[in-house]
C-alpha positions in Angstrom: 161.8 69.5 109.3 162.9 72.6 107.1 159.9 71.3 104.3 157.5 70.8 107.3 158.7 74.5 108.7 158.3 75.7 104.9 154.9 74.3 104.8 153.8 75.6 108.6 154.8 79.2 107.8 152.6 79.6 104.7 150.1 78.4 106.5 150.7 80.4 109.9 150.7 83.5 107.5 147.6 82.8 106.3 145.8 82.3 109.8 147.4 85.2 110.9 145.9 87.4 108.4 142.7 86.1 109.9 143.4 87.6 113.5 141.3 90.6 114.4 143.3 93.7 115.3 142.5 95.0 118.2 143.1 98.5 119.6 145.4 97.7 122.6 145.4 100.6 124.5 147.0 100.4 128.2 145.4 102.0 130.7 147.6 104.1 132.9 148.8 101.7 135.8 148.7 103.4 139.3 151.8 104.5 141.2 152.3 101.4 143.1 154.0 101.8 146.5 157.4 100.6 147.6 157.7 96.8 147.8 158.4 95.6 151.5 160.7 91.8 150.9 160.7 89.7 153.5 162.9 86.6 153.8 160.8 83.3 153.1 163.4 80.8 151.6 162.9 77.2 151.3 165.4 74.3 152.0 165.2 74.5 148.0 165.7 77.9 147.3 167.2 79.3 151.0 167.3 82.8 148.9 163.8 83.6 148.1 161.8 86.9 149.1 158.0 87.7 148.9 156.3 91.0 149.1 152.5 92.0 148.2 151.5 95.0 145.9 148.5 96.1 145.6 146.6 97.0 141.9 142.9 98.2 140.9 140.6 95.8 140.0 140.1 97.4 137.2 143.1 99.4 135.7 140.6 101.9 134.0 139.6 103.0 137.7 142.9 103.1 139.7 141.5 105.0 142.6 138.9 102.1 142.9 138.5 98.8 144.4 142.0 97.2 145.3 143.4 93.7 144.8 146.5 92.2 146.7 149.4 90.5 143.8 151.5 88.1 145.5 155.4 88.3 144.4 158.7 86.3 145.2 162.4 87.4 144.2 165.7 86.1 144.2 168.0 89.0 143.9 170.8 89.2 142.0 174.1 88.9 143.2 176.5 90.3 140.4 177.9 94.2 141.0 175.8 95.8 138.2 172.3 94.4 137.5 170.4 93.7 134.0 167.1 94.1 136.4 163.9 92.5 136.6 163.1 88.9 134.9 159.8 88.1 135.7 158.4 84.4 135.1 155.8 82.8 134.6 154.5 79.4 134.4 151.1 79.6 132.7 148.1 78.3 133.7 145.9 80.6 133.2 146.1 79.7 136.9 149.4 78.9 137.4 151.1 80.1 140.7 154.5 81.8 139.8 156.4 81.9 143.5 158.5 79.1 143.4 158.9 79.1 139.9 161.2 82.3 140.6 163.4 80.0 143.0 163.9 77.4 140.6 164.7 79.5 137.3 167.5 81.5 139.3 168.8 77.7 140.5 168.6 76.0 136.9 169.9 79.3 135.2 174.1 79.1 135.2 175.1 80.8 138.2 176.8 83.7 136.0 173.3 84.4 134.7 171.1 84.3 137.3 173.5 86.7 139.3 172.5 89.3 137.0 169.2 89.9 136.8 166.2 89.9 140.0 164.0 86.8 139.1 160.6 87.7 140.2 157.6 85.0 140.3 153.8 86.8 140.9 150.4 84.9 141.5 148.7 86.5 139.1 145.3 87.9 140.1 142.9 85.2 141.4 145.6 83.0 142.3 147.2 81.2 145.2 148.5 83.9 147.7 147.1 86.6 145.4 143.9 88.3 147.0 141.5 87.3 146.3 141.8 83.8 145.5 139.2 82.5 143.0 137.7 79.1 144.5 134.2 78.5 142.6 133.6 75.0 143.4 135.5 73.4 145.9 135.2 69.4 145.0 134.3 69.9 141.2 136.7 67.2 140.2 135.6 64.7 143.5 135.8 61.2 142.3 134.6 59.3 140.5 133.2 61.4 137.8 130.7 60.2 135.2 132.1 58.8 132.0 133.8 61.8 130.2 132.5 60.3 126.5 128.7 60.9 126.4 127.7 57.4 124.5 123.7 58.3 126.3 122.3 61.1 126.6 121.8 60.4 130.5 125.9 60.9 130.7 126.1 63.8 128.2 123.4 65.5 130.6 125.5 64.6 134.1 128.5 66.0 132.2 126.6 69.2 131.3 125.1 70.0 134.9 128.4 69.6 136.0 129.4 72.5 133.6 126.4 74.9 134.1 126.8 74.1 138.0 130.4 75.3 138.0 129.8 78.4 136.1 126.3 79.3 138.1 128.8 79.0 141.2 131.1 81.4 140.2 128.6 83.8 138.9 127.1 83.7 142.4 130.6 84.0 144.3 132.7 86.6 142.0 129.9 88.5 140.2 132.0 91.7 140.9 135.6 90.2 139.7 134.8 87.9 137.1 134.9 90.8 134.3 138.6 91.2 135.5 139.7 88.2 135.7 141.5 87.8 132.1 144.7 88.6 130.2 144.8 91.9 129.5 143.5 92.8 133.2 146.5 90.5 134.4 149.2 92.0 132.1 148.3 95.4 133.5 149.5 94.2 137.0 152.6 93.1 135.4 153.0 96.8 134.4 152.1 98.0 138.3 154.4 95.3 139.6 157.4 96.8 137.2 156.7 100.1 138.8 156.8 98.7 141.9 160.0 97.5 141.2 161.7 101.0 140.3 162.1 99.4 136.8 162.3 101.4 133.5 162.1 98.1 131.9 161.6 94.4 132.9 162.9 91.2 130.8 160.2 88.7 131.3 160.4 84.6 130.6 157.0 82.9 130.3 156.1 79.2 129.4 153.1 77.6 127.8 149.8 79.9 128.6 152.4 82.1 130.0 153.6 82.8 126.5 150.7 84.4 125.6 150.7 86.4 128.4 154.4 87.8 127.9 153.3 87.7 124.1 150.1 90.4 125.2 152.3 92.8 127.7 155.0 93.2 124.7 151.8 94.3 122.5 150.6 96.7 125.1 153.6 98.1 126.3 156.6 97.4 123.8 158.5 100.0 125.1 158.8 98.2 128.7 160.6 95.0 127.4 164.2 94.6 127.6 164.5 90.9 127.0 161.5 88.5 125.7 161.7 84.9 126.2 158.8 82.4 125.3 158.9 78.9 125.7 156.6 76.2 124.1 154.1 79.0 122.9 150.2 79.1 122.8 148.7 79.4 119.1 147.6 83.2 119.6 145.5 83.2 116.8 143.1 80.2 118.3 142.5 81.5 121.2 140.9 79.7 122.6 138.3 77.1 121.3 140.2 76.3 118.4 143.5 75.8 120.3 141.6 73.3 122.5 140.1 71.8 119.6 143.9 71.3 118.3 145.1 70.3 121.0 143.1 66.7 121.3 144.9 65.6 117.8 148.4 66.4 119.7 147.5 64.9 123.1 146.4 61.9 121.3 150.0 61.6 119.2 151.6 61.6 122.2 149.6 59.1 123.8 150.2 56.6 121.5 154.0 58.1 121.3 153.9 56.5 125.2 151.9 53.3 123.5 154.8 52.6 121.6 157.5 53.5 124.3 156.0 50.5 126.2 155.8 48.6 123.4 159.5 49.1 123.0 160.1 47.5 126.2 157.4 44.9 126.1 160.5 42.5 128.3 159.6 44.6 131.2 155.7 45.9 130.7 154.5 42.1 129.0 152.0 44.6 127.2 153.0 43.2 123.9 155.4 44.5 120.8 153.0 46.0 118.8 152.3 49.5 119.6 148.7 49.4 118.0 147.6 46.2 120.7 148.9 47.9 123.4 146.9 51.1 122.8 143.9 47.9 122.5 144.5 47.3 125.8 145.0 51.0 127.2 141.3 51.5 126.3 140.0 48.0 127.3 141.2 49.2 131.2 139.3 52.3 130.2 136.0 50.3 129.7 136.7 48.0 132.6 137.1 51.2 134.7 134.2 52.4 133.5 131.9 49.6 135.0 134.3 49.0 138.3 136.6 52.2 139.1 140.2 51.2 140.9 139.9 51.4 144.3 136.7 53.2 144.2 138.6 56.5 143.3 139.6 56.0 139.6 137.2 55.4 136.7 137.4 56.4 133.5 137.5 60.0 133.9 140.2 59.8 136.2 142.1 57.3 134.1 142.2 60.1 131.4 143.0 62.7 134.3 146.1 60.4 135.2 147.7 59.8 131.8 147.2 63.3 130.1 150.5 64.7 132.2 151.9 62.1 130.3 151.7 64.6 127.0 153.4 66.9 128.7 156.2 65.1 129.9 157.7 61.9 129.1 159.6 61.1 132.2 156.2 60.2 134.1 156.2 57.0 130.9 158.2 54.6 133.0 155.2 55.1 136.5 152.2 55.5 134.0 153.4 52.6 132.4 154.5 50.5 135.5 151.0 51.3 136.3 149.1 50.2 133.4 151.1 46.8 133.6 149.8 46.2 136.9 146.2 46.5 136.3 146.1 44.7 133.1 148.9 41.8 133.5 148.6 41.7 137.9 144.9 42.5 138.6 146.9 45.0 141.1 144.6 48.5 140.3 147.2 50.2 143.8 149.7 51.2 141.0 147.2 53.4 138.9 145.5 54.8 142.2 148.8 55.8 143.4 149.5 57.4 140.3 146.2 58.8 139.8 147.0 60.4 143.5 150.2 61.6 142.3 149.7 63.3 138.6 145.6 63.9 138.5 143.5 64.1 141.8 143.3 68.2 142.7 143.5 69.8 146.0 142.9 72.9 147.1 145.1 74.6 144.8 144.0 72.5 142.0 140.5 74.1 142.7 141.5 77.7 142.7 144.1 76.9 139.6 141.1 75.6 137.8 138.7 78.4 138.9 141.4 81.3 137.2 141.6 78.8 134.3 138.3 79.0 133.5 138.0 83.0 134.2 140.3 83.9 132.0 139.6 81.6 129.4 136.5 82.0 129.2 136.6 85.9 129.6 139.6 86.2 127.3 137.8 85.1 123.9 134.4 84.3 122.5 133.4 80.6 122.9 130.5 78.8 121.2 126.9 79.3 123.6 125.0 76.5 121.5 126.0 73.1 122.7 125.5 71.5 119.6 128.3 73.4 118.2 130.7 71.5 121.0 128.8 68.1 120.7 129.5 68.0 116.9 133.2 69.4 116.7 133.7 67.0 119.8 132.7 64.4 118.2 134.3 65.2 114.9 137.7 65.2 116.8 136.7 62.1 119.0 136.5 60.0 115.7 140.4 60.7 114.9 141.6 61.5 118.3 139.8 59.8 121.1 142.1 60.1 123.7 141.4 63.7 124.9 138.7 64.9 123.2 135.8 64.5 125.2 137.7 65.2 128.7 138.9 68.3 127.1 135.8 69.3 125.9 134.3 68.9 129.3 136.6 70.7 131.3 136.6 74.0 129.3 132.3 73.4 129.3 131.8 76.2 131.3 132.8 78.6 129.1 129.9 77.5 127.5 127.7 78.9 130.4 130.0 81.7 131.5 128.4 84.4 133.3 130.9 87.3 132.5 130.7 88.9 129.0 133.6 88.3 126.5 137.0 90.0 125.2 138.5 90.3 121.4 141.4 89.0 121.6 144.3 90.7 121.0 146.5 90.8 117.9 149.7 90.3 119.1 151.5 91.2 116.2 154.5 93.5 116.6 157.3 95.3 115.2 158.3 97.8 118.0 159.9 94.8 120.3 163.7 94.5 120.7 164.6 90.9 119.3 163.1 88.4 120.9 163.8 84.4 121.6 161.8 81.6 121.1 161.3 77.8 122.5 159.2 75.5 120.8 159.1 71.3 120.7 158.2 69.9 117.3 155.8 67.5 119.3 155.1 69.3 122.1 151.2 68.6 122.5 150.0 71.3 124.6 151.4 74.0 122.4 151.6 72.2 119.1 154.4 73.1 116.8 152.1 75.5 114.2 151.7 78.5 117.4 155.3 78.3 118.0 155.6 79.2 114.1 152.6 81.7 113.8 154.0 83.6 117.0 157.2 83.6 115.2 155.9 85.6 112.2 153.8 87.7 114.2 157.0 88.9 116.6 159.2 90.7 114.4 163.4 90.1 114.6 162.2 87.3 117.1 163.8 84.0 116.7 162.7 81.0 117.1 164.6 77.8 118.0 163.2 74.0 118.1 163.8 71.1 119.7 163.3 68.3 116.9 161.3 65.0 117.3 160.9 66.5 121.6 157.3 66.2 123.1 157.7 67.8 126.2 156.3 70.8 126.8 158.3 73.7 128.6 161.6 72.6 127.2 164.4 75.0 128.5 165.6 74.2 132.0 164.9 70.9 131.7 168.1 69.2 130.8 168.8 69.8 127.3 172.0 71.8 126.6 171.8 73.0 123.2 168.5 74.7 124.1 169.6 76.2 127.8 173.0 78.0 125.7 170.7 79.6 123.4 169.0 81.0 126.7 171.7 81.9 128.2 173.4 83.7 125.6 170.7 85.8 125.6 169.7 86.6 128.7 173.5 87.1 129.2 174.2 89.9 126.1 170.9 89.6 124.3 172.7 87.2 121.4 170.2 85.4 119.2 171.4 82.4 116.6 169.6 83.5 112.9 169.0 81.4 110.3 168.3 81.5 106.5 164.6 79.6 107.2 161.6 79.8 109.2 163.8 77.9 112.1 166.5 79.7 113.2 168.0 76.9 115.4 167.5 73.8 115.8 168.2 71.1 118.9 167.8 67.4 119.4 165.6 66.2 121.8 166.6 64.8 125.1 166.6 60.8 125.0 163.7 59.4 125.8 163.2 57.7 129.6 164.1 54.4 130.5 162.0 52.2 132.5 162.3 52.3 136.0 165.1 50.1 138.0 163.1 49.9 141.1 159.4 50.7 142.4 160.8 52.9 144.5 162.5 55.2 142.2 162.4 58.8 142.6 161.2 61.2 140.1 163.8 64.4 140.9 165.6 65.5 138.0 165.5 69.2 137.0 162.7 68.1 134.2 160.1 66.7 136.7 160.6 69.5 138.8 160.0 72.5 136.3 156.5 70.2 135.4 155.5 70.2 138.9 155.4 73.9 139.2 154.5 74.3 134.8 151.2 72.0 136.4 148.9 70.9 133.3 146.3 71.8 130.6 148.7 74.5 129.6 
């Protein structure tokens, strides 16, 4: 791992000397006015508070057109406070309310006591208003095939892309230039003067990495404490990262092929990893011609095992799954878990509608589509597992209606040492950003979990990474080592299959994933 860190940092060095620099200059944030809390605890988290603030829609205008944030709190409890610790779960899209309730839960008591845990919908988002809904339905089932083998499929695919883009055009002509990262880490700026705070300490996961990473660049002198966990390339963003994120997604899937291979006496899939994976994408075709239940085909089938990248304690129902349909003929399994990991509500619409905002607003994207159809393809031949379902989904960027950002150069010397989570696996986030973001964050360090896939690793169970976070959150302690890594963790053990159907999936790992949601 230290030769493989060796060879990552060189090479992280090297992109980020590639990163344009760009001038970022924070607009003033508006006084913002006194936040009214209101008890709204759940059986979960009885302690939890939400209040609203309102911000500009655009930060360069404060006296103009207003927007509504959406906050939650847990409050701390100790006699004298460390302040603020706002959290997010990434996204973009992500709703950040409930994540607030469980980080001051899985935090040890001693820490959470200390600080005010804030969650925030960031703008476009959930309870935030307004909420961003393009097109309700886009991911209705069943979907054409996501892998354009005609050109009749590639052109179903693509209408579906320039339809959902046209849509939001037509419904948020007036917000969509707003909707982005540097818009949104000016709110975190309003919300910390809502709070009375001189400072806030912030802890962000996946997409919301980037975002803590952006905030510390525009206003370094805010941050206490900085805590990023399973961190977003920042020097890809973002059609690159996507682009190296299909060669991940598809390691881990066939991590999960042999995982059931390994327990071929309860999955009867076989021993060798490579005819299981055979088998995974002969259901694929079969669904293709004759979707499960009328509700998964082979879109959905990709839809249902990609939050298996993310997480491997969904293996033991993704596989139980699989078994049935291919060994039983019993397709109920994968519709259930299709139902369960994949099919999008409401709030799957609106996550997906910021997702695409910001994304697409955030960074320049390719507007020829023969760009996408031959790096697609390029990646499908090595990696076919996500490539074309990933390509699809970020499409509309293609077609975006809203002009683009630069992105910003997060580089920084002015922050006050910083703490870093990264997976060596982890396919959302692959292991180079983790590394690139270290040697862009000066006196930040960076810990790993070795041989770990999941993605959002703290709080979920493994102790050697939650004492490195609690040490600093407690006194601002950092471990430093004589390497690129300056700590390193085993991963948690890998799941076991499941004793019974029926078994629940609670733990304090399935939970954080619930709330982290997917596609970062």
């Amino acid at each position: 791992m230290r030769t493989r860190a060796a060879m990552l940092c060189a090479a992280a060095a090297m992109v980020a000397g590639s990163v344009t620099a760009v001038p970022a200059q924070a607009a003033p944030t508006a006084p913002a006015a006194k936040l009214a809390w209101k008890t709204c605890g759940t059986s979960d988290y009885p302690t939890l508070q939400c209040a609203s603030v309102k911000v500009p829609l655009d930060h360069t205008h404060p006296s103009g057109k207003q927007i509504t944030l959406a906050l939650s709190r847990v409050p701390h409890t100790a006699e004298t406070s460390q302040g603020p610790l706002l959290v997010n779960p990434g996204g973009p899209g992500g709703s950040g309310l409930t994540l607030a309730g469980f980080v001051a839960a899985a935090l040890p008591r001693s820490v959470a006591a200390q600080y005010d845990v804030i969650g925030f919908d960031p703008r476009g988002v959930g309870r935030s208003t307004p909420a961003l809904d393009c097109s309700p339905r886009h991911f209705k089932t069943v979907r054409p095939d996501t892998v354009p083998a005609t050109t009749a499929l590639e052109q179903k695919n693509l209408q579906r892309a320039r339809s959902f883009a046209a849509a939001c055009g037509r419904k948020y002509a007036s917000v969509l230039p707003y909707i982005n990262t540097a818009e949104a880490v000016q709110d975190m700026d309003s919300i910390r003067q809502a709070l009375g705070a001189r400072k806030i300490s912030y802890f962000g996961y996946s997409y919301g990495t980037y975002l803590g990473a952006v905030y510390a660049k525009l206003f370094p002198e805010r941050v206490r404490r900085l805590v990023l966990d399973s961190i977003v390339n920042p020097t890809g963003v973002w059609y690159e990262d996507n682009l190296g994120q299909d060669y991940a997604f598809n390691d881990r899937h066939r991590a999960l092929m042999a995982w059931i291979a390994k327990y071929d006496s309860t999955y009867r899939l076989g021993k060798d990893p490579e005819k299981v994976e055979a088998a995974w994408y002969a259901m694929r075709a079969a669904l293709a011609k004759k979707p499960a239940g009328g509700k998964v085909g082979a879109a959905e089938l990709e839809d249902t095992f990609i939050p298996g990248g993310y997480f491997n304690g969904y293996w033991p129902y993704l596989a139980q799954a699989f078994s049935a349909y291919v060994r039983d003929g019993n397709a109920e399994p994968l519709v259930e878990a299709y139902q369960n990991f994949a099919a999008v509500d409401a709030s799957g619409d609106n996550g997906y509608s910021v997702y695409t905002a910001v994304q697409c607003r955030d960074a320049s994207w390719p507007r020829s589509w023969n760009r996408w159809r031959t790096d697609t393809w390029g990646v499908y031949a090595k990696a076919p597992f996500m490539a074309w379902n990933n390509a699809w989904y970020n499409a509309p960027c293609a077609y975006w209606p809203a002009s683009t950002r630069k992105p910003v150069n997060i580089a920084n010397s002015k922050l006050p040492p910083t703490l870093l989570f990264q997976a060596t696996d982890d396919a959302a986030t692959p292991y180079p950003g983790g590394v690139t973001a270290h040697h862009l964050l000066a006196r930040s360090s960076l810990v790993v979990e070795e041989g770990g896939g999941n993605h959002g690793v703290t709080l979920s169970g493994n102790s050697c990474l939650d004492k490195y976070l609690a040490a600093y959150l407690t006194s601002g302690t950092l471990p430093h080592g004589t390497g690129t890594v300056d700590a390193v963790c085993q991963k948690s053990p890998d799941p076991k299959p499941l004793k019974s159907k029926a078994a629940s999936t609670s733990s304090h790992g399935s939970t954080l994933h619930g709330l982290l949601g997917f596609r970062r």
